[in-house]
C-alpha positions in Angstrom: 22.4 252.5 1.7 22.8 248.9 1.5 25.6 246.2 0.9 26.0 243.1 -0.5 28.1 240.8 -1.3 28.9 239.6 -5.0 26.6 236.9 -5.7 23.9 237.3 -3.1 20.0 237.3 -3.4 18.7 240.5 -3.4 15.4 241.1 -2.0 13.2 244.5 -2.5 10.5 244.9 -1.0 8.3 248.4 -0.5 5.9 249.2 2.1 1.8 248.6 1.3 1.0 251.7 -1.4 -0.9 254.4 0.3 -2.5 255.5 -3.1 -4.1 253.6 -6.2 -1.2 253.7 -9.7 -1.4 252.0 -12.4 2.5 252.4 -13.5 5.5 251.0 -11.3 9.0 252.2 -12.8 12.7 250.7 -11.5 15.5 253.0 -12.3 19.4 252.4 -11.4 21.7 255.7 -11.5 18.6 257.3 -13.2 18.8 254.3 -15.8 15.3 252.1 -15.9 15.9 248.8 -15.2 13.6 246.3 -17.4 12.6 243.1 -16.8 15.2 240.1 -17.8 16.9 236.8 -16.6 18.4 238.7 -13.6 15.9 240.7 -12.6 12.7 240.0 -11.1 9.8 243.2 -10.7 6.5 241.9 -9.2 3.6 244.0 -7.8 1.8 241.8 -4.8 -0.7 242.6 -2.4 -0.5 246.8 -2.8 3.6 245.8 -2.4 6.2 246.1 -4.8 9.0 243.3 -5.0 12.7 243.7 -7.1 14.6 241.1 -6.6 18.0 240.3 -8.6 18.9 236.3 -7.6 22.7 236.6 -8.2 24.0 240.3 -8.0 27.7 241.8 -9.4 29.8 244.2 -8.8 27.7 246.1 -11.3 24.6 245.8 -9.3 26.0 248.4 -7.2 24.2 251.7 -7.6 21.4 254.2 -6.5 18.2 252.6 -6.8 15.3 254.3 -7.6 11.3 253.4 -7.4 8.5 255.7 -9.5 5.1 255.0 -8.7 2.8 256.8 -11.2 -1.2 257.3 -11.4 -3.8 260.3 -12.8 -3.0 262.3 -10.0 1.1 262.4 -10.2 4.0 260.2 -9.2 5.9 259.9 -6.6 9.8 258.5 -6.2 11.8 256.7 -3.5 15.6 256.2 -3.7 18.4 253.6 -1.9 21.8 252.8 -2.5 22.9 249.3 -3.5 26.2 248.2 -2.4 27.3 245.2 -4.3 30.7 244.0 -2.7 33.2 241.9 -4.8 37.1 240.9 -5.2 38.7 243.7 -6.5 40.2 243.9 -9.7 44.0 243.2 -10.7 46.3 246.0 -9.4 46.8 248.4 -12.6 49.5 247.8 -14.9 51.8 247.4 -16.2 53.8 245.8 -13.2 57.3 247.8 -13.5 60.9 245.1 -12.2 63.5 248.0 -11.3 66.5 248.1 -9.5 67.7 244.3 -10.3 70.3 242.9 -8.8 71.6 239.3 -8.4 69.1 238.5 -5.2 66.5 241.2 -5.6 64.4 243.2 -7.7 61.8 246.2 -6.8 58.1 246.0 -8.2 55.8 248.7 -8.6 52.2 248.9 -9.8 49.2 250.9 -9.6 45.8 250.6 -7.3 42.8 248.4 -9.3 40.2 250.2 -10.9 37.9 248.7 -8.6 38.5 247.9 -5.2 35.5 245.9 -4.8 33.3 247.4 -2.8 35.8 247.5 0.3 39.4 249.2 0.8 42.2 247.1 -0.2 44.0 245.6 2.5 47.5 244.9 1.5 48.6 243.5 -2.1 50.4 239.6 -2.5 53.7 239.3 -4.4 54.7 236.0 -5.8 57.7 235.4 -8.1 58.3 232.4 -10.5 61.9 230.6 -11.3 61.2 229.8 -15.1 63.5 226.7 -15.0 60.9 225.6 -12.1 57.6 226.4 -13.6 55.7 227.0 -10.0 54.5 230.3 -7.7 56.0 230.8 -4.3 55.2 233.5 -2.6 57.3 236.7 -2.5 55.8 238.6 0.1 53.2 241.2 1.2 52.7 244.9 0.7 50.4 247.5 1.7 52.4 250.3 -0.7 52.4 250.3 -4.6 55.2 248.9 -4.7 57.6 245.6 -2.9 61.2 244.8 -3.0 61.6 240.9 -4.1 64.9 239.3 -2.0 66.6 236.4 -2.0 66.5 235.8 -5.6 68.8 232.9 -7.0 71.7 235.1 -9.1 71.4 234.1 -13.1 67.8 233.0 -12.4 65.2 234.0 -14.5 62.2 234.9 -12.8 58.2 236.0 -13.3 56.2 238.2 -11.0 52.9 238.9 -10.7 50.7 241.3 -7.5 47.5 240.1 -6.9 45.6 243.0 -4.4 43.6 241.0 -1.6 40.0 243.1 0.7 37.9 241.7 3.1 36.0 239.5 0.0 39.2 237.8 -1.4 42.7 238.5 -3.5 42.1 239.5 -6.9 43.2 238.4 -9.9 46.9 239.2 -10.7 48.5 241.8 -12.5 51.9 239.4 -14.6 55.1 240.7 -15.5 55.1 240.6 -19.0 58.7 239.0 -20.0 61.1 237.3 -17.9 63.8 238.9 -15.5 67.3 237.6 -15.1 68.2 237.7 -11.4 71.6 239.8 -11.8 73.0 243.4 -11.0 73.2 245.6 -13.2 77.1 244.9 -13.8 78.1 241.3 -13.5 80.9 240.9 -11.1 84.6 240.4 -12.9 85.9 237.0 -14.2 88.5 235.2 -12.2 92.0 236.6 -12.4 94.3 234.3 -13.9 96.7 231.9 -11.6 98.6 234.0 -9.8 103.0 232.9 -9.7 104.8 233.0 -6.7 108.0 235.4 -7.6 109.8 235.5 -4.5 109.5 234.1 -0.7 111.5 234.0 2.4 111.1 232.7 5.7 108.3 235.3 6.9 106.5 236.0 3.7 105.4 235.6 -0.1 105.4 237.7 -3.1 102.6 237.1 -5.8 102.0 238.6 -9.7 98.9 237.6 -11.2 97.2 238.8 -14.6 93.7 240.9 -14.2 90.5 239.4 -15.0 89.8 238.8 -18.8 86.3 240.7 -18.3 85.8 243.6 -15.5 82.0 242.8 -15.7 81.3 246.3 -17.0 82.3 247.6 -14.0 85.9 249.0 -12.9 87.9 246.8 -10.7 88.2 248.3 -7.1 90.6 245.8 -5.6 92.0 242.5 -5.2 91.8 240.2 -2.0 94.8 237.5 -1.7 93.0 234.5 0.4 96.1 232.1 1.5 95.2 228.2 2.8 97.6 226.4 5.3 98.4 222.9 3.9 96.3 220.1 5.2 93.7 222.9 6.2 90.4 223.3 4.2 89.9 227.0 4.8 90.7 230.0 3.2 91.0 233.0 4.6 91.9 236.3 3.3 95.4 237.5 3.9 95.7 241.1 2.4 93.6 243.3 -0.2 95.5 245.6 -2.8 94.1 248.0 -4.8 92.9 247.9 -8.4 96.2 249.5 -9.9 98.5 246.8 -8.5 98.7 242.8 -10.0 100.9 241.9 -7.4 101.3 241.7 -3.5 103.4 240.4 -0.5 101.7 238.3 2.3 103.3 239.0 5.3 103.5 237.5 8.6 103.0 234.0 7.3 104.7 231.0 9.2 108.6 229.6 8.9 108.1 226.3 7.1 104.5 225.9 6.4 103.3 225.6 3.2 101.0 227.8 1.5 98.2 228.3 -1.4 97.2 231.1 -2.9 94.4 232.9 -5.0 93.3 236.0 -5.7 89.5 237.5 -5.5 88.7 240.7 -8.0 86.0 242.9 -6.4 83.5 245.8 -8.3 80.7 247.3 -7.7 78.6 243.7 -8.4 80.8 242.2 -5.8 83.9 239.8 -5.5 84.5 237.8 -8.4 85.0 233.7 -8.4 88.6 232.8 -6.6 91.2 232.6 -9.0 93.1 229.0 -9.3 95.1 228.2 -6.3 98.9 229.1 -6.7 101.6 226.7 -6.5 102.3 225.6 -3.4 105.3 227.1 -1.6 106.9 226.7 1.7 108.3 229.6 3.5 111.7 229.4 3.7 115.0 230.9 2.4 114.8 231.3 -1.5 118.4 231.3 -1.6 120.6 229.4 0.7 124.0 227.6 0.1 123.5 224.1 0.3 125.0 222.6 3.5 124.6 218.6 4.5 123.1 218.5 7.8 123.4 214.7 8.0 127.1 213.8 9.8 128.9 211.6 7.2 130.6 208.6 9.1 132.4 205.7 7.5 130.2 202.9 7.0 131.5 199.0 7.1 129.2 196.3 6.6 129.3 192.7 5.1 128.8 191.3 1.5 125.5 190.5 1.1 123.9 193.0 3.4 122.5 196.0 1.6 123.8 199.6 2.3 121.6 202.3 3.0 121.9 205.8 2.7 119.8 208.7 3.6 121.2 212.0 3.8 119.8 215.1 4.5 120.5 218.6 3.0 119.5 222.2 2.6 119.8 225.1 -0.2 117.7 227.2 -2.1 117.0 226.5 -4.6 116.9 223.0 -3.9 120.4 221.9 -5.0 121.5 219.6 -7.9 123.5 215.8 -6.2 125.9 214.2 -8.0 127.1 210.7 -6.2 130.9 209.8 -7.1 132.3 206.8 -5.8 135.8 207.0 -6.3 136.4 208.4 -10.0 133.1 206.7 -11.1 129.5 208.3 -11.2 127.3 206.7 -8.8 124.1 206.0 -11.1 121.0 203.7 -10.5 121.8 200.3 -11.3 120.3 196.6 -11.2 121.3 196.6 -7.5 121.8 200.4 -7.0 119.2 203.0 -6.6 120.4 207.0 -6.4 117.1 209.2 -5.8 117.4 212.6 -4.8 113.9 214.2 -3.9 113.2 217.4 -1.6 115.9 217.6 0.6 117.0 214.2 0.7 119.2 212.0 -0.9 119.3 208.2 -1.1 121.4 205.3 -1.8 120.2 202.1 -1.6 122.4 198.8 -2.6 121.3 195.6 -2.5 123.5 192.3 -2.1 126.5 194.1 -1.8 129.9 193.0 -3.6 133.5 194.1 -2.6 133.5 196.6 -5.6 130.8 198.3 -3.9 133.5 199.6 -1.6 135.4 203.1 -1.9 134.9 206.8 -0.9 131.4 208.3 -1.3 131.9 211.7 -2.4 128.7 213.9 -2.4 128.5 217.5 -4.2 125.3 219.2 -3.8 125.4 222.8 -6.2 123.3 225.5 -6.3 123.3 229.3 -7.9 124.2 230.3 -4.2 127.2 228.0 -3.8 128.1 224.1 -3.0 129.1 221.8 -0.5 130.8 218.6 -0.5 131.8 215.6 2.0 133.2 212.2 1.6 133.4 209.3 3.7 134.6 205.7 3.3 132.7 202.6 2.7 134.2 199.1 2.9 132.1 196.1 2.0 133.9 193.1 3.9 134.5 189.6 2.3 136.9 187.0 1.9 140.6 187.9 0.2 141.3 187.8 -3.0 143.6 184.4 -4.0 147.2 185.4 -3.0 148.9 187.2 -5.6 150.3 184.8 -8.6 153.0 183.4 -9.0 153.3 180.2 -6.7 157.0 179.5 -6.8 159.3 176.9 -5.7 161.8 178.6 -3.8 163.3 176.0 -2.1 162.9 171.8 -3.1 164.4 169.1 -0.8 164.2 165.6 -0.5 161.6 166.2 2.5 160.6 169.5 1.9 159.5 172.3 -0.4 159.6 176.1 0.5 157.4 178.1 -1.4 156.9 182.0 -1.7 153.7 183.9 -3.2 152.4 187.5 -3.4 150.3 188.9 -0.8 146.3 189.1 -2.1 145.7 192.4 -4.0 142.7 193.1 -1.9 142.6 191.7 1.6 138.7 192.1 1.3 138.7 194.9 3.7 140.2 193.1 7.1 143.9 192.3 7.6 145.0 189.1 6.4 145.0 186.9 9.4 147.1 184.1 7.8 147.2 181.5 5.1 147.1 177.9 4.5 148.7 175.8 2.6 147.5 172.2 1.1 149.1 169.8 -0.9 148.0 166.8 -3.1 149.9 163.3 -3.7 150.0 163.0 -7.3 151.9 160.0 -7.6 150.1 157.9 -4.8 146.7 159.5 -5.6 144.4 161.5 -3.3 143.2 164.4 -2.9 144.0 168.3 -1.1 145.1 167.9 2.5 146.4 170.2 4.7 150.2 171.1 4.3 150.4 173.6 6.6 147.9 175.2 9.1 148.6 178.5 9.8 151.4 180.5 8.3 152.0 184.3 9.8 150.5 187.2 7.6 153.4 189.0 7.9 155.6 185.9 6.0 154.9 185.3 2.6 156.8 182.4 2.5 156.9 179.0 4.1 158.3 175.4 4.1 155.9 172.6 3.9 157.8 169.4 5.7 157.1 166.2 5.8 157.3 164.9 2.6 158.0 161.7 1.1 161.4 161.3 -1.0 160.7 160.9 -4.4 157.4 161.7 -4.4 155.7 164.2 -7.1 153.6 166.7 -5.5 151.3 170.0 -6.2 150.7 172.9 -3.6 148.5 175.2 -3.3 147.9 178.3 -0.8 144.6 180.2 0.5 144.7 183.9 2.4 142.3 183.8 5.2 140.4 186.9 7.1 137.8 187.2 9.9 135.5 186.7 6.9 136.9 183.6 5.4 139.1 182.1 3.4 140.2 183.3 0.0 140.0 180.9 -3.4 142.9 178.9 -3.8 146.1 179.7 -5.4 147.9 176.8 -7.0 151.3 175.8 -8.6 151.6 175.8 -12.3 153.2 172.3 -12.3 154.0 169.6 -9.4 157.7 168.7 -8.2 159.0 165.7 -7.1 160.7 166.1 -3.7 164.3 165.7 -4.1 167.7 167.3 -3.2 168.3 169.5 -6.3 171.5 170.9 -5.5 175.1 170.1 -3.3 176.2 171.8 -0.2 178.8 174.4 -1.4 182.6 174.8 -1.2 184.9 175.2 1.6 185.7 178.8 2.7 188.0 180.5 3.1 190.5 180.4 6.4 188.6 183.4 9.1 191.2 185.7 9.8 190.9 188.7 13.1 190.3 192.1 11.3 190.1 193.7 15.0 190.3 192.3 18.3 189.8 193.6 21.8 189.5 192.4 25.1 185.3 192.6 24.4 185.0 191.4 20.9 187.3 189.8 18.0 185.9 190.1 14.5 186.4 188.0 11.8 186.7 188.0 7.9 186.9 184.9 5.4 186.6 184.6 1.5 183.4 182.9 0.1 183.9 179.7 -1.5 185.0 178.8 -4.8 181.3 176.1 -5.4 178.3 177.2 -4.5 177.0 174.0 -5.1 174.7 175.0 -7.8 172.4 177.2 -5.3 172.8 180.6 -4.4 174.8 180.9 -0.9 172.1 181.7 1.9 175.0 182.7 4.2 177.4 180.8 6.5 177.6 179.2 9.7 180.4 180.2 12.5 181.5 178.1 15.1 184.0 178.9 17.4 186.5 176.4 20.0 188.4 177.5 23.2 191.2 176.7 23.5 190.7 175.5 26.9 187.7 173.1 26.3 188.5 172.0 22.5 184.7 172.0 22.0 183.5 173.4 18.5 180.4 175.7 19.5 177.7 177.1 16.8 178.0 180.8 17.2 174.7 182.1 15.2 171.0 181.0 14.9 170.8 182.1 11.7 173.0 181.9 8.5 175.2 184.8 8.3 174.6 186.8 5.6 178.4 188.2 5.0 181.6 187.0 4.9 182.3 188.8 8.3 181.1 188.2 11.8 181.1 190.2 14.8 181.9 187.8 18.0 181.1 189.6 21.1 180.9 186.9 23.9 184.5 186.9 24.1 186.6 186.9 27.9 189.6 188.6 28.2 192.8 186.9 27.5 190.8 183.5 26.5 192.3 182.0 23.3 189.9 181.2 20.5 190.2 179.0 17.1 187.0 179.7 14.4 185.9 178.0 11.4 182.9 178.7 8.6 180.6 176.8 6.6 179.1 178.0 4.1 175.3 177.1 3.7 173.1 176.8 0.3 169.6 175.2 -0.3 170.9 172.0 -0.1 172.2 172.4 3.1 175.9 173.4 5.0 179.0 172.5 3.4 182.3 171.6 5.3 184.2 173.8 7.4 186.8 175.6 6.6 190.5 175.9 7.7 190.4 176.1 11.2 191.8 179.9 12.0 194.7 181.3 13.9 194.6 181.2 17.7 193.5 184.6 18.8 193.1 186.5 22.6 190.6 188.7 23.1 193.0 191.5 24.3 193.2 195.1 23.7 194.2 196.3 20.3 195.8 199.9 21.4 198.8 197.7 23.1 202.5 198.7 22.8 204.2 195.7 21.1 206.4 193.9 23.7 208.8 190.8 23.3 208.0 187.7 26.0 211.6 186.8 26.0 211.2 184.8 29.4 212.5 181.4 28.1 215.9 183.4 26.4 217.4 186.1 28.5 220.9 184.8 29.6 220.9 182.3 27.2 222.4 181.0 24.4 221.2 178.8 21.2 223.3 175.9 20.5 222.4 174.0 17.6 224.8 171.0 15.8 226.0 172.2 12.2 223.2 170.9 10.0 220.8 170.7 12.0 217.4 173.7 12.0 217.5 176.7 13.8 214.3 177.4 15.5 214.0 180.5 17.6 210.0 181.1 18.8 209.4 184.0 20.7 205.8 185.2 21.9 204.7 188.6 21.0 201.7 191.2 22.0 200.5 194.6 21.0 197.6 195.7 19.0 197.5 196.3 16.5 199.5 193.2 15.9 203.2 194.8 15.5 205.9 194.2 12.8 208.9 192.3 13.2 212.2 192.8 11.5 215.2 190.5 12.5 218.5 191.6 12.6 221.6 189.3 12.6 225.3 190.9 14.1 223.6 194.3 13.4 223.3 193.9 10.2 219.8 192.4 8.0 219.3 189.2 8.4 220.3 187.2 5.4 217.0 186.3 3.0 218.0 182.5 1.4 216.1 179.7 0.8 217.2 178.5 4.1 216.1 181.6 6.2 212.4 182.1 6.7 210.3 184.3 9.1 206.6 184.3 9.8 204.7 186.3 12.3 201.0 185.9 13.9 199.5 188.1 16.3 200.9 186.2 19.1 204.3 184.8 17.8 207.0 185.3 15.7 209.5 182.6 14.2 212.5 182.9 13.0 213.7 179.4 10.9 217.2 178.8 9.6 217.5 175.3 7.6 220.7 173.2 7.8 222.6 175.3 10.2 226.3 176.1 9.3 229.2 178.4 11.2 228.5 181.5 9.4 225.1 181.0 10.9 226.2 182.0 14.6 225.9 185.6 15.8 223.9 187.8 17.4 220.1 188.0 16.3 218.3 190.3 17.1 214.7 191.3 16.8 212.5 194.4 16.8 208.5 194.7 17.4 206.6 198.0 16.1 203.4 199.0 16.0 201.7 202.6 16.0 202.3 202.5 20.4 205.8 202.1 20.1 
């Protein structure tokens, strides 16, 4: 036999004939081969010559030579290999077991193998969208599983079978395959809601997929994400009965996503959209305020700032109060309330601004509640109206006001008072510097007789000094009333050897101004010096005098005082000791025992005899043991100290015995 490969020269030459023919026949597979374009017969030189320039595949075959004379014929045979490409692999090329990266081909052995064994078959696949081969691999079986296939691809195949000569030509798929499993995998399930959390954990609900894929659902995976973290990782899996889930183990106060994955026999479907963040905490919690609530004083102007932190689940409802009022967002105010927090911020802040801040924060689990106190500081308020004219002299005016109905939020540390000359011109000048903020009251001095006037008084703090207040008309400074009336003559309502009080009626003038009270001055009897016995006006018509020595005489007198000044004294008062008042009356009768009165007809009887005993005892006088006459002529009068007995023009029947008796509650 002999081989050769497709589209060689082919050469046949035979051996010098060993006997004379005159017929040469060519035969292939017992088929005679005739002269043509292809094949060349010649007879040369007792040699025969086939020769075919450019064999095929269908060259191959038994050759056979007949040489043929008178005597016979005689035949000699060789096989002709002709060796080629093979032929396509045998269709139709079968796509099986498709899924959504691979796909399984299968075809049968070519017809013709060439002329030589086939060494392994060449798989190539085509993405339609592409338009280009790339290989798919190699096989030495019938058939060749395709991977890594691009899922929803559509894709061409074709098997071209390769021997020692070359690959043949390919065996196509005939349509188009769609890279995809059998069953496509399930749609996305819905958004899944977060339905309950706590501290350690989450509870989701979500709605199945819209479309299983054709295949039942076999479970669900949850996939959670930290915040700020780009990964996903699943959490738990549930199976296909259940829509809903709890995620344990998860972390106190971190916040979470989730989604949810729906799995069949085609695999995990796309994630699901991400839940709505949640952080773990308690769902329900009484609202408490963590932040300490502490009064707050600052200046006008300066802006207050509030930030206040709470917490409650849900997140609780804040309502601001300040005082009765709502506190609400204003030009200067701004109330926000986000999370957990609360603010307040107030800018150029005003007096009014001032109050308890009440907060209420209010949830289905309860409330909670706090106050504190808030005062803006600034300068007073004007002193409270009216301005009045309490007091108008010729060289002074006392005048009286109201204290400021808001001090600004500091005590009042005094006021001030100015005045203006209205009838010499000018303007404010300082009246008085300083007046004590416990007085509402004062005197401004100095003025100028006749002159008219107009006041005007300021309430100062440590922030400043308040707008002024003013009089409603000037006034001219002048006397405007007369000292009052003389009292009435002091008279002892007790006396002891410590103290001797007095009593006196109030005058009959007041001199056209209310009485302010009265001045007492008191003389000893010793020195015959009047002494001022109060610093201030007394208020009643009694006084108390306790810097009395025992058995020193005293004489008092009272003037009464008014706006316009002190009146004149009174009657100058009985002589009085400071001596005990629980004192058994007793007679002096030094100057009389033994002796006898002698008077001339006509002229006055006079008998004076001293007395003591507290209280201050009675006296009846007896004449020849029988009472003592009462005519014009006969008088008696008693003091605390002395008793007189007077008998005008004297006569006979005026001589006796007299007699006289003190009594008091000692005896």
């Amino acid at each position: 036999g002999l081989g050769l490969g497709r589209g060689f020269h082919r050469n046949g030459e035979v051996d010098p004939l060993s006997c004379p023919y005159h017929k040469v026949e060519w035969s292939i597979n017992g088929v005679p081969i005739k002269p043509g374009n292809r094949v060349d017969m010649q007879v040369y030189n007792n040699q025969v010559l086939f020769e075919i320039p450019f064999s095929v595949r269908s060259d191959t075959g038994r050759y056979s030579l007949t040489l043929t004379n008178d005597i016979g014929s005689c035949t000699a045979s060789a096989n002709v290999t002709v060796i080629d490409r093979p032929s396509p692999p045998e269709g139709p090329l079968e796509v099986s077991n498709v899924t959504k990266e691979s796909a399984r081909l299968a075809w049968k052995v070519p017809v013709d193998d060439g002329g030589a064994p086939i060494l392994h078959y060449i798989i190539e696949k085509m993405d339609v969208s592409r338009g280009t081969w790339s290989d798919a691999g190699m096989s030495s079986s019938l058939y060749h599983d395709v991977v890594r296939l691009i899922h929803r691809k559509e894709y061409l195949f074709r098997v071209k079978a390769v021997n020692t000569v070359g690959e043949s030509d390919p065996l196509e798929t005939t349509k188009t395959t769609i890279a995809r499993n059998e069953f496509d995998e399930p749609e996305a399930p819905e958004k899944p809601q977060v339905v309950d959390w706590d501290e350690d954990h989450v509870d989701l609900q979500w709605v199945k997929p819209k479309s299983d894929g054709g295949s039942p659902i076999t479970e669900y995976i949850v996939q959670k994400k930290e915040k700020g973290s780009p990964y996903w990782t699943n959490a738990v899996t549930v199976p296909a009965s259940k829509t809903a889930a709890t995620v344990p183990d998860l972390t106190k106060g971190q916040e979470y996503e989730f989604r949810i994955i729906a799995v069949n026999s085609a695999g995990p479907s796309a994630p699901s959209e991400p839940s709505d963040p949640v952080v773990c905490k308690k769902r329900y919690l009484a609202p408490k305020i963590m932040t300490p609530l502490k009064d707050i004083t600052i200046k006008a102007g300066q802006i207050l700032h509030l930030d206040i932190d709470f917490i409650g689940e849900p997140p609780p409802e804040v309502v601001w109060t300040v005082g009765s009022r709502d506190l609400k967002t204003d030009s200067r105010t701004t109330v926000t309330s986000i999370g957990y927090h609360t603010i307040i911020n107030t800018v150029n802040t005003k007096r009014s601004d001032s109050g308890t801040y009440h907060i209420l924060l209010r949830n289905s689990s309860g409330t909670d509640q706090g106050s504190f106190q808030v005062s803006v500081l600034d300068r007073p308020d004007p002193p409270g109206e009216p301005l009045v004219y309490e007091e108008i002299t010729s060289s002074s005016v006392t005048l009286s006001w109201k204290p400021p109905k808001d001090n600004g939020g500091s005590e009042i540390t005094g006021y001030v008072i100015e005045k203006r000359d209205l009838t010499h011109g000018g303007g404010w000048v300082p009246a008085v510097n300083w007046v004590s903020p416990v007085n509402t009251h004062a005197t401004v001095p100095r003025l100028l007789e006749g002159t008219k006037y107009e006041f005007r008084v300021m309430a100062e703090n440590l922030q400043g000094r308040s707008d002024p207040l003013t009089t409603d008309k000037p006034v001219v400074a002048k006397n405007q009333f007369d000292v009052p009336g003389r009292p009435g003559k002091p008279e002892a309502t007790d006396i002891d050897r410590d103290h001797i009080k007095l009593k006196w009626a109030a005058p009959i003038s007041n001199g056209g101004s209310t009485i302010l009270g009265y001045d007492v001055e008191r003389r000893d009897k010793a020195t015959g010096r009047w002494i001022k016995m109060n610093r201030d006006p007394v208020r009643t018509c009694e006084f108390y005098d306790d810097h009395v020595h025992e058995g020193k005489q005293y004489e008092y007198r009272v003037s009464a005082v008014n706006a316009a000044g002190a009146g004149k004294p009174s009657d100058v008062s009985d002589v009085y000791t400071a001596k005990l008042m629980r004192e058994k009356p007793k007679l002096h009768l030094d100057g009389l025992v033994g002796k006898k009165i002698k008077v001339r007809v006509g002229e006055p009887i006079i008998i004076n005899i001293p007395i003591s005993g507290a209280p201050t005892p009675t006296i009846d006088w007896t004449f020849n043991a029988g009472r003592l006459p009462m005519t014009t002529r006969h008088s008696t009068d008693t003091t605390s100290n002395m008793t007189k007995l007077r008998i005008e023009n004297s006569n006979r029947n005026d001589s006796g015995r007299y007699t006289i008796t003190a009594k008091n509650e000692y005896g």
